[in-house]
LUMPABA-265332 format. One record per atom (N, C-alpha, C): x, y, z; atom name. Coordinates in nm, 3 decimals, m for minus. Last residue first. Layout:
<recs>
        x        y        z  atom
        X        Y        Z    CA
...
</recs>
This chain:
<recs>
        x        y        z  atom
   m8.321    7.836    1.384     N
   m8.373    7.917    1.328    CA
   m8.432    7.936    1.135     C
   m8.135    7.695    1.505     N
   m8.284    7.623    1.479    CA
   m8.385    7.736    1.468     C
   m7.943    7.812    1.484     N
   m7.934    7.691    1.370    CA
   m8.123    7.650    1.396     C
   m7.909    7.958    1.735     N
   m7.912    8.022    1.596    CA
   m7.976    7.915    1.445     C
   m8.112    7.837    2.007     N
   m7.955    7.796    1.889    CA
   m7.972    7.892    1.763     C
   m8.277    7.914    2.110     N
   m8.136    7.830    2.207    CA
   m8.031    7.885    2.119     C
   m8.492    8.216    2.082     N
   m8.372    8.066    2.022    CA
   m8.281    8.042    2.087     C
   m8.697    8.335    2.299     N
   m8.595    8.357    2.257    CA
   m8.550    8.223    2.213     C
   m9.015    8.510    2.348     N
   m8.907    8.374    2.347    CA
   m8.804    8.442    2.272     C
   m9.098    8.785    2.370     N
   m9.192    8.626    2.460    CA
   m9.092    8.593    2.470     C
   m8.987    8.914    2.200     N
   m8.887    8.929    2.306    CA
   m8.944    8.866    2.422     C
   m9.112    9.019    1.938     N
   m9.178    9.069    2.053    CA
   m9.117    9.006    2.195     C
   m8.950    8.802    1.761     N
   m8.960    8.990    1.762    CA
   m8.987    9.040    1.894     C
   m9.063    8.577    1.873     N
   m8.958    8.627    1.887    CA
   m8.911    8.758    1.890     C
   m9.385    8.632    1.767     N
   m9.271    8.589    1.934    CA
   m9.184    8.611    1.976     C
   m9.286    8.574    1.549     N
   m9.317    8.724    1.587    CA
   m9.329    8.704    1.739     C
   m9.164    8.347    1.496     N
   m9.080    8.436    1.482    CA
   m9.125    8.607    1.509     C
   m9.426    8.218    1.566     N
   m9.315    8.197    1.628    CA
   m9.232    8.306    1.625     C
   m9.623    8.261    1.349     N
   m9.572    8.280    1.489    CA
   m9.498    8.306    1.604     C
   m9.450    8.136    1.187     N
   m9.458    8.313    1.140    CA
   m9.501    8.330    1.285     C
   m9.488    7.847    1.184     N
   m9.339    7.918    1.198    CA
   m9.385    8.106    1.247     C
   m9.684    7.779    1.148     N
   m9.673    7.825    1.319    CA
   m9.570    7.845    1.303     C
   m9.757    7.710    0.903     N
   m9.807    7.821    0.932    CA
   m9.736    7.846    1.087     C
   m9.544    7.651    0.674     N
   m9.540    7.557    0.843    CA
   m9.632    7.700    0.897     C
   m9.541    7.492    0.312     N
   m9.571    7.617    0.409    CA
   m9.581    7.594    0.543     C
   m9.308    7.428    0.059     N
   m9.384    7.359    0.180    CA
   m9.391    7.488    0.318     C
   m9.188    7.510   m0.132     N
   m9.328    7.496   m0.123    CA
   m9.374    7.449   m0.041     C
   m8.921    7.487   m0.098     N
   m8.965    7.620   m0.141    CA
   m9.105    7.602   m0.089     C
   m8.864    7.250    0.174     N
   m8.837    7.288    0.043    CA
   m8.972    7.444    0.040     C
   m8.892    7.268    0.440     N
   m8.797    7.289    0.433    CA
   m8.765    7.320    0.289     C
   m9.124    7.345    0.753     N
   m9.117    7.347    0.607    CA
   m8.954    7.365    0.596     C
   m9.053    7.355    1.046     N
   m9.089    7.231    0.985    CA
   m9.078    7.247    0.830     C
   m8.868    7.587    1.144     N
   m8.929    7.599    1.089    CA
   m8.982    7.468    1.049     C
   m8.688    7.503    1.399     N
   m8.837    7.557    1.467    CA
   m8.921    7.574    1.295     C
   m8.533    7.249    1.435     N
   m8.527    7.370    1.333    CA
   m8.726    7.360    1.363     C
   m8.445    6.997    1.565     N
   m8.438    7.127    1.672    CA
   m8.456    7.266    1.549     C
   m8.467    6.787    1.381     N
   m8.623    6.834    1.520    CA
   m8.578    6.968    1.583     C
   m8.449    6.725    1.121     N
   m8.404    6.850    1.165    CA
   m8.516    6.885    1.293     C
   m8.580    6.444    1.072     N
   m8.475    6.493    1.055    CA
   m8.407    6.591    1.083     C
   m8.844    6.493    1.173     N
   m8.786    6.391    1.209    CA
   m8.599    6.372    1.162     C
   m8.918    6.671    0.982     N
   m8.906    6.730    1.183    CA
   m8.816    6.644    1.230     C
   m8.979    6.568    0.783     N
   m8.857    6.724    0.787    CA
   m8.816    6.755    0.954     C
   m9.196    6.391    0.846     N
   m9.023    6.336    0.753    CA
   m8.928    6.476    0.785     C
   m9.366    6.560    0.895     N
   m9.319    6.499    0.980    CA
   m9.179    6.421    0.953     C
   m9.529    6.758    0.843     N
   m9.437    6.769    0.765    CA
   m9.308    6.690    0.873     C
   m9.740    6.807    0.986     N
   m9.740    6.685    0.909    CA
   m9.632    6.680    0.844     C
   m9.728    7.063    1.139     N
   m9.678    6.939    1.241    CA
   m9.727    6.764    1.131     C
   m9.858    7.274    1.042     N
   m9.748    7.225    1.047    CA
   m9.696    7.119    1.072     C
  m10.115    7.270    1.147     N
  m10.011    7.421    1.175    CA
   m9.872    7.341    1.156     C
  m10.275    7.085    1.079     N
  m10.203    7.060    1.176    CA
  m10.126    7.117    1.189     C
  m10.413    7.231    0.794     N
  m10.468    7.116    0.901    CA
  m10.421    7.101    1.022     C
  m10.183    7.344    0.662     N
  m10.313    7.447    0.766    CA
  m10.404    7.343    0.897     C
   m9.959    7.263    0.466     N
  m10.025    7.222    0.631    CA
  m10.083    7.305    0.728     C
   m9.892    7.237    0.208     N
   m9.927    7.312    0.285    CA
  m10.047    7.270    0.414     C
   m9.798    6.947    0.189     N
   m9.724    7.050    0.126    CA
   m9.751    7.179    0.164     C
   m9.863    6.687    0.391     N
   m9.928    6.790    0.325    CA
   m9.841    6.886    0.275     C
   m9.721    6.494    0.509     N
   m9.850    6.434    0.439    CA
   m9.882    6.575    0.335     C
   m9.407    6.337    0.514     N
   m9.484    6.465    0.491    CA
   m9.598    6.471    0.387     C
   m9.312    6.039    0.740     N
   m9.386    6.129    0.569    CA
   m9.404    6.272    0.604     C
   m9.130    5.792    0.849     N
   m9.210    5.974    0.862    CA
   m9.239    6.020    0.709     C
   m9.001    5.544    0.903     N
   m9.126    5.607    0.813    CA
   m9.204    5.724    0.803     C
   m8.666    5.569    0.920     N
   m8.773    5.522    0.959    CA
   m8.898    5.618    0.843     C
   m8.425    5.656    0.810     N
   m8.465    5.545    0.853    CA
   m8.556    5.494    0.947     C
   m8.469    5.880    0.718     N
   m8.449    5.908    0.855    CA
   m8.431    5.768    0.931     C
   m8.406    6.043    0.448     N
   m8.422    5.910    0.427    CA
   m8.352    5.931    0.621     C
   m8.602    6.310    0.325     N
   m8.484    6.263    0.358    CA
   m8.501    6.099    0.396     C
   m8.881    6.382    0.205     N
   m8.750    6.447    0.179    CA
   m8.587    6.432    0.201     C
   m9.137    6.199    0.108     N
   m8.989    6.161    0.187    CA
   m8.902    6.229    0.150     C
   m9.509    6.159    0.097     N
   m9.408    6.163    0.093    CA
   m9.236    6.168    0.193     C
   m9.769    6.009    0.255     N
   m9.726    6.112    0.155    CA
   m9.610    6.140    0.118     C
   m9.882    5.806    0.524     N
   m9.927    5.897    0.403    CA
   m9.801    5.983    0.360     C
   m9.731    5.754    0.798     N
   m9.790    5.643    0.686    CA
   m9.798    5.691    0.563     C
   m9.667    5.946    0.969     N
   m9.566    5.825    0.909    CA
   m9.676    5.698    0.870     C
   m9.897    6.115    0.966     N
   m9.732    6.152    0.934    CA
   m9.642    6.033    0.898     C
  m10.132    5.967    1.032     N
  m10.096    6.031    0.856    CA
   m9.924    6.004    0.930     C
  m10.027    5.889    1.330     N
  m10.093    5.805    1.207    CA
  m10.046    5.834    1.055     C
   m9.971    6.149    1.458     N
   m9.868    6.020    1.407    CA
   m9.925    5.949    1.371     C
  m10.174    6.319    1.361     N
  m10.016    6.356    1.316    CA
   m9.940    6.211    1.297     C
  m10.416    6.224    1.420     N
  m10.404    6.250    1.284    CA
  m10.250    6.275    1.286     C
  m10.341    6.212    1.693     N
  m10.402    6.075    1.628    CA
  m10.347    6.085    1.482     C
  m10.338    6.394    1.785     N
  m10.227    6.325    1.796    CA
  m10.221    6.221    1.706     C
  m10.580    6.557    1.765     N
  m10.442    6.597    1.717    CA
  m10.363    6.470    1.724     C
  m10.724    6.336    1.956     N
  m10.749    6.321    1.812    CA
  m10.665    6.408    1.733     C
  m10.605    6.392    2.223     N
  m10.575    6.251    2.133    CA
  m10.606    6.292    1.977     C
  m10.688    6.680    2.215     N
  m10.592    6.610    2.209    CA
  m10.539    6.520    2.137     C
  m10.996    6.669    2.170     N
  m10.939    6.738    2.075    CA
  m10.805    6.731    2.089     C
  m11.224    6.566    2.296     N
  m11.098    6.464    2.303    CA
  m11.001    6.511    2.215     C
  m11.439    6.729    2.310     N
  m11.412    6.646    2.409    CA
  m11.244    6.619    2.427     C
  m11.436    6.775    2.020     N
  m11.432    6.859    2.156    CA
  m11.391    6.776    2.255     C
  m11.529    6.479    1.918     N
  m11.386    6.555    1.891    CA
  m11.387    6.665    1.981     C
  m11.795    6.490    2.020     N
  m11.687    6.389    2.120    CA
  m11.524    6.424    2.034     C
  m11.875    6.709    1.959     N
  m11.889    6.725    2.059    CA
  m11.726    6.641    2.131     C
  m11.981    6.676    1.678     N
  m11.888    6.727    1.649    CA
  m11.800    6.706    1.839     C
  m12.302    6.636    1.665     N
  m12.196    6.546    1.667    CA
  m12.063    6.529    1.662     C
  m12.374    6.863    1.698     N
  m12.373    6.800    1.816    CA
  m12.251    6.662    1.801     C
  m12.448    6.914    1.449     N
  m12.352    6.921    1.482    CA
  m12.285    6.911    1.593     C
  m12.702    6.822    1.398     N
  m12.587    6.745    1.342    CA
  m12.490    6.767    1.368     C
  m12.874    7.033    1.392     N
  m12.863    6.912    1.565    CA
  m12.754    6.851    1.498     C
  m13.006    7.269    1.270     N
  m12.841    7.208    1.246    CA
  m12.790    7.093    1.347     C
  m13.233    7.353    1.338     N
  m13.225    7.288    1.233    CA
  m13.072    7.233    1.210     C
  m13.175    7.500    1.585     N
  m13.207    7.420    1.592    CA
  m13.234    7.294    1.446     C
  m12.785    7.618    1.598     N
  m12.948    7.654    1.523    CA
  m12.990    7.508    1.562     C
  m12.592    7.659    1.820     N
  m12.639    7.526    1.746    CA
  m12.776    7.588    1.704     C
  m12.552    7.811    2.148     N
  m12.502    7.878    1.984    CA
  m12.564    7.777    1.822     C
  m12.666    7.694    2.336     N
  m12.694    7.835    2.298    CA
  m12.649    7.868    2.178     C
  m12.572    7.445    2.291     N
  m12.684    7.461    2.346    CA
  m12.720    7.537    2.276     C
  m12.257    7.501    2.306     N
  m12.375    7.452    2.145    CA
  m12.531    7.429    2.226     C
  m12.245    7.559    2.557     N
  m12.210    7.674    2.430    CA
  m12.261    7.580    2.299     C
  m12.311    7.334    2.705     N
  m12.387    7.453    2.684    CA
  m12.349    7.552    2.580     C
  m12.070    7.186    2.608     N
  m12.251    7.144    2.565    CA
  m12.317    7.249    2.627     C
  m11.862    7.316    2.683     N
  m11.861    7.312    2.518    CA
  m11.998    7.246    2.555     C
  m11.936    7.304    2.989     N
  m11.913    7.366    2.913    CA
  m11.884    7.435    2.724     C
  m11.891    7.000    3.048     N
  m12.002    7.082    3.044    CA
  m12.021    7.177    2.986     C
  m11.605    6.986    2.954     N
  m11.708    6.889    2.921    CA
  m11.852    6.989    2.870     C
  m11.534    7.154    3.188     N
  m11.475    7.174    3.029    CA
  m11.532    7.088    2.944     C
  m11.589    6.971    3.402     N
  m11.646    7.143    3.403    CA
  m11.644    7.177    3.242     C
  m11.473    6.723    3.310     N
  m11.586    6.758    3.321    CA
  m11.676    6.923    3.293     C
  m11.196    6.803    3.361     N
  m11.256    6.764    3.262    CA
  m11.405    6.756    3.207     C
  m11.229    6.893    3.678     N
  m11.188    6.978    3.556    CA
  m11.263    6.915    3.391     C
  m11.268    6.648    3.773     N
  m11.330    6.783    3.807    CA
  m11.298    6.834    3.697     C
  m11.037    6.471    3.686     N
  m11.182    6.444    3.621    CA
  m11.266    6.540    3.679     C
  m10.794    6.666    3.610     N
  m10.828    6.595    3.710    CA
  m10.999    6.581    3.649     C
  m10.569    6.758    3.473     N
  m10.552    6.612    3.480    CA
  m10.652    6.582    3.574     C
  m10.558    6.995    3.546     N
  m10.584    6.989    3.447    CA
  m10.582    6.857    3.400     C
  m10.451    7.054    3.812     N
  m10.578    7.056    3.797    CA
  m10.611    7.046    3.672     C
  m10.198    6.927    3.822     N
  m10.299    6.862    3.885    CA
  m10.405    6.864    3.868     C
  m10.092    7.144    3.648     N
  m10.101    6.937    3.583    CA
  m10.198    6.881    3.666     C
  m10.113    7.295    3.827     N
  m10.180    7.345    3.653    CA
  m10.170    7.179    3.642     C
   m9.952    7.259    4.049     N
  m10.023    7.341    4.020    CA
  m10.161    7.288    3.859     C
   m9.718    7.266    3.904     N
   m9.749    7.111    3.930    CA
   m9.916    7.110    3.969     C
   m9.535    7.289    3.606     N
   m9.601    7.348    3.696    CA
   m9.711    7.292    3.786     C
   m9.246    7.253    3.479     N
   m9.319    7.221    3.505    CA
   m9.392    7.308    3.667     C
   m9.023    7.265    3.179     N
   m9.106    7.332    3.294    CA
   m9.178    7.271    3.300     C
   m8.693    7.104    3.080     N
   m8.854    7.065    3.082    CA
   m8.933    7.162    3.215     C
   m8.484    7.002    3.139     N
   m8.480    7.119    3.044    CA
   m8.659    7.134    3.022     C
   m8.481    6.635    3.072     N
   m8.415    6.769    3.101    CA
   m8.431    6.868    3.046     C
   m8.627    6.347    3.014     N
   m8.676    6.494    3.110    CA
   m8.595    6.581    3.163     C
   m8.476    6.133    2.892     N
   m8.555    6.254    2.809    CA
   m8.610    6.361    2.860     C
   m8.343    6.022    3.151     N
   m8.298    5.990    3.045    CA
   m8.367    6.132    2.928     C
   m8.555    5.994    3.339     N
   m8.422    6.039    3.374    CA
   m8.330    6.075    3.266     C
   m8.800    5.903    3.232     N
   m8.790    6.030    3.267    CA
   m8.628    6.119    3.329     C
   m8.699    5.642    3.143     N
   m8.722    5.746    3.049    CA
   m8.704    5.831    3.098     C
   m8.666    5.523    3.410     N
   m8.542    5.555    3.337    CA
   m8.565    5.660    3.230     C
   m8.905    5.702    3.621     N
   m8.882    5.629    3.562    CA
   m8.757    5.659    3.487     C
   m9.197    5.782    3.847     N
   m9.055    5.804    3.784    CA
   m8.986    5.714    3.737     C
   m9.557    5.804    3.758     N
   m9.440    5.724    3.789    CA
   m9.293    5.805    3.749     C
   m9.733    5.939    3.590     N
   m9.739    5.932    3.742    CA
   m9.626    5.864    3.795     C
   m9.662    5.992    3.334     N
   m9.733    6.104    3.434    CA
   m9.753    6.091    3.557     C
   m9.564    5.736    3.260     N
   m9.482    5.890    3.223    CA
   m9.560    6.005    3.339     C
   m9.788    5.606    3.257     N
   m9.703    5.585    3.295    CA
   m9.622    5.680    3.311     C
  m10.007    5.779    3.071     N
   m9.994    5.773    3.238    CA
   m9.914    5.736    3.290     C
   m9.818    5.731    2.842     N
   m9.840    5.900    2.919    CA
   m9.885    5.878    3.042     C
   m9.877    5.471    2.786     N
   m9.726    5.520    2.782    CA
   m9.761    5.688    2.858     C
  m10.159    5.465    2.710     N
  m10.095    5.362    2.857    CA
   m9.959    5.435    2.878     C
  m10.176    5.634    2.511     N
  m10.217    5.669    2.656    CA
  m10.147    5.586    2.785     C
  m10.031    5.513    2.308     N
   m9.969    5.601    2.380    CA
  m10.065    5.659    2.489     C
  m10.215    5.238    2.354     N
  m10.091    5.227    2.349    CA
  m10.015    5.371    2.421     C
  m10.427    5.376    2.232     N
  m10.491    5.310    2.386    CA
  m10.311    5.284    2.423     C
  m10.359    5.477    1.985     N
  m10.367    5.601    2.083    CA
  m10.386    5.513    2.195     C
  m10.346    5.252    1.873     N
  m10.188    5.304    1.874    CA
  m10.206    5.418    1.951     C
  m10.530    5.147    1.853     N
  m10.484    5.092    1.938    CA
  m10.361    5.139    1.932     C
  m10.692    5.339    1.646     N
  m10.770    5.330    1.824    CA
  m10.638    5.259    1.879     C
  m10.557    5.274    1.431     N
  m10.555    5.389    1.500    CA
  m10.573    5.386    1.657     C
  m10.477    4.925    1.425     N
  m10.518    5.048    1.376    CA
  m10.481    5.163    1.471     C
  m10.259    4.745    1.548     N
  m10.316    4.737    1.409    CA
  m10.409    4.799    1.347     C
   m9.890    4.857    1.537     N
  m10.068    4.839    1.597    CA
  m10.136    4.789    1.498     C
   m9.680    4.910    1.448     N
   m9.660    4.835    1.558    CA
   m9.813    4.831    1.641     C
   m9.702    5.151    1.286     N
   m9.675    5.040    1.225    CA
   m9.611    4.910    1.315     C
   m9.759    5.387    1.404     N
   m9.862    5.329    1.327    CA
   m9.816    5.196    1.285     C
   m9.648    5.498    1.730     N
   m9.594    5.434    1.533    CA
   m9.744    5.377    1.514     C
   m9.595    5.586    1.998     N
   m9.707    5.624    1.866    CA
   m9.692    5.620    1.741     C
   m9.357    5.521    2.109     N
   m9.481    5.543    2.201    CA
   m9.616    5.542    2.115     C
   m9.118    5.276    2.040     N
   m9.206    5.405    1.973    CA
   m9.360    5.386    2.034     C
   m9.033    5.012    2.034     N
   m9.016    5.099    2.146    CA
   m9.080    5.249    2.128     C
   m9.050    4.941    1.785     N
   m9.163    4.871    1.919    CA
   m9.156    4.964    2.050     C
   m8.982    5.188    1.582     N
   m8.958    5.085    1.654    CA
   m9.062    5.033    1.759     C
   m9.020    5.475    1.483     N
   m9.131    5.320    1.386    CA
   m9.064    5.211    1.485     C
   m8.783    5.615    1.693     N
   m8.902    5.631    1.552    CA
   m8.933    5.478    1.540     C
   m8.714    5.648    1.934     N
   m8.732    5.544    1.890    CA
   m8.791    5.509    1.724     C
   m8.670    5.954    1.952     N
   m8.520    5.813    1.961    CA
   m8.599    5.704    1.905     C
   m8.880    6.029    1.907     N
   m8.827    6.065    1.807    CA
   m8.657    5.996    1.833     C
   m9.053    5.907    2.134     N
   m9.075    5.913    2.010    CA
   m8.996    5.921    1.882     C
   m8.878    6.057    2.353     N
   m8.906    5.877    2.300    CA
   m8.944    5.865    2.186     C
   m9.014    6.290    2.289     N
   m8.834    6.263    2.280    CA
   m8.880    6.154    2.288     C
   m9.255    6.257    2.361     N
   m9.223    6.276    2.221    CA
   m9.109    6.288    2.206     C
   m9.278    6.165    2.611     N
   m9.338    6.102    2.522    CA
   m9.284    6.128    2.385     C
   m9.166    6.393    2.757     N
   m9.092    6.300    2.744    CA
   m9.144    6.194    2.630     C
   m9.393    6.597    2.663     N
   m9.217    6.630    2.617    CA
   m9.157    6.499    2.583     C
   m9.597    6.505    2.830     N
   m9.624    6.474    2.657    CA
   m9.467    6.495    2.622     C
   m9.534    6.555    3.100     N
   m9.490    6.424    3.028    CA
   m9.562    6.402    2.872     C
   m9.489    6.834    3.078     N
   m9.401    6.751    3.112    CA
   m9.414    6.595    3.070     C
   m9.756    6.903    3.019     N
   m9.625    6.941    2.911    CA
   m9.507    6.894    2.950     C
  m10.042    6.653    2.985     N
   m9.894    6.763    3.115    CA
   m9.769    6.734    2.998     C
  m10.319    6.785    2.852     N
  m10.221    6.666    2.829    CA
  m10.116    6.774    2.897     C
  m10.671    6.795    2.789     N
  m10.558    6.871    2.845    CA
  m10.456    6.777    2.879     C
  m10.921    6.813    2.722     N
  m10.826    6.708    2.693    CA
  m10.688    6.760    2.737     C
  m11.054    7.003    2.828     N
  m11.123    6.895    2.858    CA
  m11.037    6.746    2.812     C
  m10.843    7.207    2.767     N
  m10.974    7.206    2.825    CA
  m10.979    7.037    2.861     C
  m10.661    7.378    2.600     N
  m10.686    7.248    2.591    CA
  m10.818    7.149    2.659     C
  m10.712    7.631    2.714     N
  m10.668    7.595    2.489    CA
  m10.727    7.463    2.508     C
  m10.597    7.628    2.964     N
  m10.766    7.711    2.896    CA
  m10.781    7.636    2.756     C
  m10.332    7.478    2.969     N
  m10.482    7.473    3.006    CA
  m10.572    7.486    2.930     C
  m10.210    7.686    2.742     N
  m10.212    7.543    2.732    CA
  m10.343    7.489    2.810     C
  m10.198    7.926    2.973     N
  m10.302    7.923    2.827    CA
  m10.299    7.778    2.805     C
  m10.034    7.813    3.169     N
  m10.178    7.847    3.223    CA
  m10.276    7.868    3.065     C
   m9.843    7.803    3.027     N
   m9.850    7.673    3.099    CA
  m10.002    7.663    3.123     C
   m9.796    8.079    2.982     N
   m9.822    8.003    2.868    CA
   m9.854    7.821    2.931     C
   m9.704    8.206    3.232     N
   m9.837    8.248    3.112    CA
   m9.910    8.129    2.991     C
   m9.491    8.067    3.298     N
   m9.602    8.044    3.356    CA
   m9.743    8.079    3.287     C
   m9.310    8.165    3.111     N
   m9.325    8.008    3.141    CA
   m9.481    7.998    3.193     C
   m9.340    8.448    3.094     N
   m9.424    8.395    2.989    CA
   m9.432    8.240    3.014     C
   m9.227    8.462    3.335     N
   m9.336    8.497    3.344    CA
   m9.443    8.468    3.296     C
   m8.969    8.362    3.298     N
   m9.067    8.237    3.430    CA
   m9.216    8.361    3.401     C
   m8.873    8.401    2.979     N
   m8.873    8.429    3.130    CA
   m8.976    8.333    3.210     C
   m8.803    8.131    2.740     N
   m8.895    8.228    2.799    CA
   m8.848    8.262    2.940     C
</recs>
C-alpha cells in the first residue's frame, strides 16, 4: 500500500476493532512466531501445550504484552517490513478507549435490543473481547479439528471446507504451508471468502502483490 491507504487502514483496524483492538505490530510478530514455531512450546497459541482454551489465550496474551511493550530478540528477528503507527497503538491500547468502545456497544443494545429479547445482552462479553475470541476459535479449531492437505509437521487442520465463519482463516493446514499465497483455499472446494476481496483491492490499485506467486 501507499502511506495513504497504510494509514487509512491502521485507522479502520481501530474503529473495526474497538474495544479489543490488538497493535498490528505486535500481533505480526506474534504470528511469524507462530508459524516458525508451529505446535512447539515455543508456539505463542498451540492448543497442544495448554490444557484448555482459556489458558492458551492467558499464554498468548502474556506473549503480546511482552511483544508490545518490550524490545526483544523476537522483535529483531520477525519485525521487518511491519507499519506502524504509534499514534493509533497508543490510543487503541489504552483502557480510555476500551472503555468508550465498551460503553458504546451497551448503549447501542440499549436502544436497538427489543425488550422481550434481554438474552441478547448476553452476546456483549463476545463484543467486548471480539479479538481474543477470533483468535481463540482459529488457533484452537485450526490445529485440532478437521482435516490435512499437506503434512507441515505440525498439527494445522482445515476445519471448514467453506469458511464464512472466519473469512477463511480455518483453512489453517493450507496457510501453514503456503503462508505467503494470499488465497488460503487450495483444493476445488475449499472457498476463502477474503480472497475476492482482496483481489478487488487489487483491481482498485489500494494494494499491490509483493510476489506474483502469492497470488
Amino acid at each position: 500500500m501507499n502511506k495513504f491507504w497504510e494509514k487509512f487502514f491502521y485507522a479502520f483496524t481501530y474503529v473495526t476493532q474497538g474495544s479489543s483492538y490488538l497493535s498490528p505490530r505486535a500481533y505480526a510478530i506474534l504470528h511469524r512466531m507462530h508459524h516458525a514455531y508451529s505446535d512447539t512450546e515455543k508456539d505463542p497459541h498451540t492448543p497442544h501445550h495448554t490444557k484448555n482454551v482459556f489458558t492458551m489465550m492467558w499464554k498468548t496474551k502474556d506473549v503480546y504484552n511482552y511483544l508490545l511493550n518490550n524490545h526483544t530478540d523476537e522483535e529483531k528477528r520477525f519485525g521487518g517490513n511491519i507499519p506502524v503507527w504509534h499514534f493509533i497503538e497508543k490510543l487503541g491500547d489504552s483502557w480510555i478507549s476500551r472503555l468508550v468502545w465498551g460503553t458504546a456497544y451497551v448503549v447501542f443494545y440499549i436502544y436497538f435490543v427489543p425488550t422481550d429479547m434481554w438474552y441478547l445482552f448476553l452476546l456483549l462479553p463476545v463484543h467486548f473481547l471480539m479479538g481474543p475470541v477470533h483468535g481463540a476459535i482459529v488457533n484452537w479449531s485450526g490445529h485440532k479439528y478437521g482435516y490435512q492437505n499437506f503434512d507441515n509437521h505440525d498439527k494445522s487442520k482445515n476445519s471448514l471446507i467453506m469458511d464464512f465463519l472466519m473469512m477463511g482463516e480455518l483453512f489453517q493446514n493450507n496457510h501453514h504451508k503456503l503462508p505467503n499465497r494470499v488465497n488460503f483455499g487450495v483444493k476445488w472446494f475449499e472457498f476463502d471468502p477474503t480472497y475476492p476481496v482482496i483481489k478487488m483491492l487489487s483491481w482498485l490499485r489500494i494494494i499491490r502483490f509483493a510476489n506474483v506467486a502469492a497470488q
